[in-house]
MITORNU-663064 format. One record per residue (C-alpha): x, y, z. Coordinates in steps of 0.05 Angstrom, whole numbers, plus 5000, padded with zeros to 4 digits. Layout:
! residues N
XYZ;...
END
This chain:
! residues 171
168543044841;173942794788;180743154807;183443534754;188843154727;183742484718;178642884677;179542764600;181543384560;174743374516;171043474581;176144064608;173944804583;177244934526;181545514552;183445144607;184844534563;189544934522;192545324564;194944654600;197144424537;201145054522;205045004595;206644194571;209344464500;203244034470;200944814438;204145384411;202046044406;194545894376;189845494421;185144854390;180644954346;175545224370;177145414432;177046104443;182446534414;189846624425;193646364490;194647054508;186847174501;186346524544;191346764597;187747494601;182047164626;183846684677;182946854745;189647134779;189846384816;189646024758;194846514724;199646434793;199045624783;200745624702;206546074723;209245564764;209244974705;209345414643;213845304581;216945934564;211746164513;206546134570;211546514617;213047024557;204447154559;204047124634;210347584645;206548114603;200648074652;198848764687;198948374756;205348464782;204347804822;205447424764;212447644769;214447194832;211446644812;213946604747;221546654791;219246054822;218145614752;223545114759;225045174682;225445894676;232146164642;237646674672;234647174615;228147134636;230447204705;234147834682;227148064630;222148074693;228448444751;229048974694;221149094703;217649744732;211749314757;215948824798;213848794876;220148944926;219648134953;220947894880;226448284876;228748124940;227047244925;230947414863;237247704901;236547134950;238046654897;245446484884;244146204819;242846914795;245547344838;252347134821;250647294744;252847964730;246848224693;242048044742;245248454801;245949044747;237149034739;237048974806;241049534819;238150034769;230549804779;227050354810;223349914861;229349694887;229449914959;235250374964;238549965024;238949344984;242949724928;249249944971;250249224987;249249004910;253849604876;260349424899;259648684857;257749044802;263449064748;267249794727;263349884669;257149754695;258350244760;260050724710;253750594667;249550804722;254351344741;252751714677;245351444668;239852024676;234851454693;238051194753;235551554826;240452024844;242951634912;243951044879;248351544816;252551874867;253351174907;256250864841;260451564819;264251464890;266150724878;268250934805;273351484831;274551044900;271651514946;270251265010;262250975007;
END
């Protein structure tokens, strides 16, 4: 068997063809001609392995695609893409569907968790265990600790949490 970086491209399935193409910039948003429909079409129907490797090597219009996937998997490997941006970083911590260990790998990660914004989705996500968020609301800046003061979206431990470092209650 021919591994699968020596096989030529006209012998590769066309969605997989393109969808490699796409995660090496050679594509944009519409696949050869030919080949199938869309790269999001392409990406819906990969298997969840193949979706986990692309994640790992996609450009950012593949990540966009794969962030949007309903398997919340996706999520951490997209985290580990080495090209992926602070925003996107900040994009997939702000998501519902995210898995407690991505937003724990994300935490872990100095290069974001010093960035403001990050720590804030981290903070207000509602998967966010609530004994990770004690640790994470006192580096949060005034005006964000009052934004999730006054937020009705925000669990109401974590709400109450925030209101006592506002006024400087004791935590």
């Amino acid at each position: 068997m021919v591994p699968d970086d020596k096989v030529p491209p006209a012998s590769k399935p066309a969605a997989t063809q393109a969808v490699d193409d796409s995660a090496t910039g050679q594509a944009g948003d519409q696949c050869e001609a030919g080949s199938g429909g869309s790269l999001f079409d392409q990406v819906h129907h990969m298997h969840p392995t193949e979706k986990f490797r692309l994640a790992l090597k996609a450009d950012r219009t593949t990540r966009t695609v794969l962030s949007r996937d309903h398997d919340p998997r996706i999520l951490f490997f997209l985290c580990k893409n080495p090209h992926i941006t602070i925003e996107e970083i900040v994009q997939i911590a702000r998501d519902a569907r995210i898995l407690q260990n991505t937003l724990e790998y994300i935490i872990r990660n100095p290069q974001w968790a010093n960035r403001e914004e990050v720590r804030y989705a981290v903070a207000v996500n509602p998967k966010t265990p609530i004994p990770m968020v004690p640790r994470l609301l006192p580096l949060l800046n005034g005006s964000n600790l009052r934004r999730i003061a006054k937020s009705q979206a925000v669990r109401l431990r974590i709400k109450t949490a925030a209101l006592k470092l506002v006024v400087g209650s004791p935590a």
